[in-house]
LOVEX-955999 format. One record per residue (C-alpha): residue number from 1; x, z, y. Coordinates in steps of 0.25 Angstrom, whole numbers. Each point is the difference from the previous one (the first is absolute). Layout:
REM residues N
<mifi resi="NUM" east="X" up="Z" north="Y"/>
...
***
This chain:
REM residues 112
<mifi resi="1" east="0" up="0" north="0"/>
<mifi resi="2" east="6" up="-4" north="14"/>
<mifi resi="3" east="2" up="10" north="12"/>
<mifi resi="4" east="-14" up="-3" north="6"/>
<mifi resi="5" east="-7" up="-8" north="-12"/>
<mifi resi="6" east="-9" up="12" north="-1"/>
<mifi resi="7" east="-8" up="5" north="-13"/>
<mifi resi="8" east="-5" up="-8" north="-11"/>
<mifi resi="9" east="-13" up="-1" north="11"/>
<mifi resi="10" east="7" up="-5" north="11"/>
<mifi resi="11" east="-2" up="9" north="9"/>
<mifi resi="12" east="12" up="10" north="7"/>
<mifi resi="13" east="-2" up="14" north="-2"/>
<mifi resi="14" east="8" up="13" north="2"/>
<mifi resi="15" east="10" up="-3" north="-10"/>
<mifi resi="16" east="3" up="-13" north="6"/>
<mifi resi="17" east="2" up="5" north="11"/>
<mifi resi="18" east="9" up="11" north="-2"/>
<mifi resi="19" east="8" up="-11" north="-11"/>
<mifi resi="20" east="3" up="-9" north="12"/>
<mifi resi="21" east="5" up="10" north="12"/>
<mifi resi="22" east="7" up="6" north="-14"/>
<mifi resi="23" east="5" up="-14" north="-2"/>
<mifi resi="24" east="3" up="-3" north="17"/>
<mifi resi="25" east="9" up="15" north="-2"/>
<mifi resi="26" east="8" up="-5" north="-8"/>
<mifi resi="27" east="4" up="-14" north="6"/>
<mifi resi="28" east="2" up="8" north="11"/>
<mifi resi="29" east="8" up="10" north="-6"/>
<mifi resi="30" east="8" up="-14" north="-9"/>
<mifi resi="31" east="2" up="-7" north="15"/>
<mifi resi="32" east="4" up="12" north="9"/>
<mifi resi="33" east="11" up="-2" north="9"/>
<mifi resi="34" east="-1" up="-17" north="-2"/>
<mifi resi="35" east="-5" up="-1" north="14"/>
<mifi resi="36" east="8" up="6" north="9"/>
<mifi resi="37" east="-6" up="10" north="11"/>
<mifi resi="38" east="3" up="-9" north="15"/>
<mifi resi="39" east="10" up="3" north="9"/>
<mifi resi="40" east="-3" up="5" north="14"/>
<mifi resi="41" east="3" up="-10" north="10"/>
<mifi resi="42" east="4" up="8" north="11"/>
<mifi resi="43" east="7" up="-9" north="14"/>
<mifi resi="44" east="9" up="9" north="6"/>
<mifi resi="45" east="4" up="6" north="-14"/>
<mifi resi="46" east="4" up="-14" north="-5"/>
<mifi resi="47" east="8" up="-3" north="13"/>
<mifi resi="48" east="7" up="11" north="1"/>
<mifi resi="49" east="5" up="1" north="-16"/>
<mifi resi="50" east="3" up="-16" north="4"/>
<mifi resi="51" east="9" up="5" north="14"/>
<mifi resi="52" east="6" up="9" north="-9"/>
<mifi resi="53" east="4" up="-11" north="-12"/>
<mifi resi="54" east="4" up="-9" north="12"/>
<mifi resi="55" east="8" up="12" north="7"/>
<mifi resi="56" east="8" up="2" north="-12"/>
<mifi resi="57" east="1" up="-14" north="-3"/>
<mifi resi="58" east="8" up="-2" north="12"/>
<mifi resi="59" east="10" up="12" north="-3"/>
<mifi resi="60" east="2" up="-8" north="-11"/>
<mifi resi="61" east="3" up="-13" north="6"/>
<mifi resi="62" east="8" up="5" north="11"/>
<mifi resi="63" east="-1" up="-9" north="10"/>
<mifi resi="64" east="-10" up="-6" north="10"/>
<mifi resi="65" east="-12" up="-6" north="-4"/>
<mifi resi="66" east="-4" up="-12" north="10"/>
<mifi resi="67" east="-14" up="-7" north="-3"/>
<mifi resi="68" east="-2" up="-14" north="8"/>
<mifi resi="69" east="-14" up="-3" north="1"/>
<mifi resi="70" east="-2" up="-15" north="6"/>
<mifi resi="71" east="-11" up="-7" north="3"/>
<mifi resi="72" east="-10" up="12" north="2"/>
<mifi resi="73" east="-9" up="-8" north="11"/>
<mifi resi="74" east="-3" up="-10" north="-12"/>
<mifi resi="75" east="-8" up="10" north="-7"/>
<mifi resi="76" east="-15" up="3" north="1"/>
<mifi resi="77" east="-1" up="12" north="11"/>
<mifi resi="78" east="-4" up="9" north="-10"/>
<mifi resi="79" east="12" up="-3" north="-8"/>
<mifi resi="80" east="9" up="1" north="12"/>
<mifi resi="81" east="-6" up="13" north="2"/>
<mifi resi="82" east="1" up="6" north="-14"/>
<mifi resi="83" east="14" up="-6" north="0"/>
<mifi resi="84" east="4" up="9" north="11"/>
<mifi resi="85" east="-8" up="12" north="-4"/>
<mifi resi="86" east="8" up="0" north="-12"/>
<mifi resi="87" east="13" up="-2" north="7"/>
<mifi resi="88" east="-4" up="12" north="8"/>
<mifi resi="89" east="1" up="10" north="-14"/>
<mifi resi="90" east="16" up="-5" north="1"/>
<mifi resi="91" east="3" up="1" north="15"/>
<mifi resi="92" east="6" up="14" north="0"/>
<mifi resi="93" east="6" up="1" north="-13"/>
<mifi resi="94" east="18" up="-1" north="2"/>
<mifi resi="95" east="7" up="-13" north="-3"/>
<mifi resi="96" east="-13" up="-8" north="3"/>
<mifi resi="97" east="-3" up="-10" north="11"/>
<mifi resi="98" east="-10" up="-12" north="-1"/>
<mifi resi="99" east="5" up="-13" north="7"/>
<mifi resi="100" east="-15" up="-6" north="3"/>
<mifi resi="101" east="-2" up="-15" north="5"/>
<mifi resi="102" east="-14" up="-3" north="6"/>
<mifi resi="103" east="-5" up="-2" north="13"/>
<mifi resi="104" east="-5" up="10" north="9"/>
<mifi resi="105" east="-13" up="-6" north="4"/>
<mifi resi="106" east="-5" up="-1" north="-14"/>
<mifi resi="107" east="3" up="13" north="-4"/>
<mifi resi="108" east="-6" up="6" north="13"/>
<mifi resi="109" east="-13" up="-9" north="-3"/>
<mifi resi="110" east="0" up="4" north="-15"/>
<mifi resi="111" east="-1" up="15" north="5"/>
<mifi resi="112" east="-15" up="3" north="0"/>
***
């Protein structure tokens, strides 16, 4: 008899009932752990565990790092914008500076 066939009538009855929560309990139980539990996504948390890999990245490295970014004003304004909201998370860590190439009136017009 399957896990909801019911009796030999057809119809569900307590037993069958309590046979397939029994029957869900233990796949539960068989599968526990398979799905993991998701991860807190927290901003400011993940950009401060990044600073900190990046920070010690660059003791690492020992030297400056310079980041050429051309051609900025040939992005959408919105790209421009995120480009250099990003850059912005790097601007006062040591041995980094940003060379950027774009022109001014764009950038300012892409500023909402």
């Amino acid at each position: 008899m399957g896990l909801f066939s019911g009796g030999d009538d057809g119809e569900l009855d307590v037993d069958d009932v309590k046979g397939a929560v029994d029957g869900v309990k233990d796949v539960a139980k068989k599968n526990k752990g398979l799905i993991k539990d998701k991860k807190s996504f927290s901003p400011p948390k993940e950009i401060k565990e990044f600073r900190k890999a990046y920070l010690d990245l660059l003791k690492e490295f020992d030297k400056p790092l310079i980041v050429y970014v051309d051609n900025l004003d040939r992005c959408s304004p919105f790209n421009a914008i995120s480009t250099l909201e990003a850059i912005r998370l790097f601007l006062f860590l040591p041995n980094t500076a940003f060379v950027i190439a774009a022109d001014e009136d764009m950038i300012r017009l892409a500023v909402p």
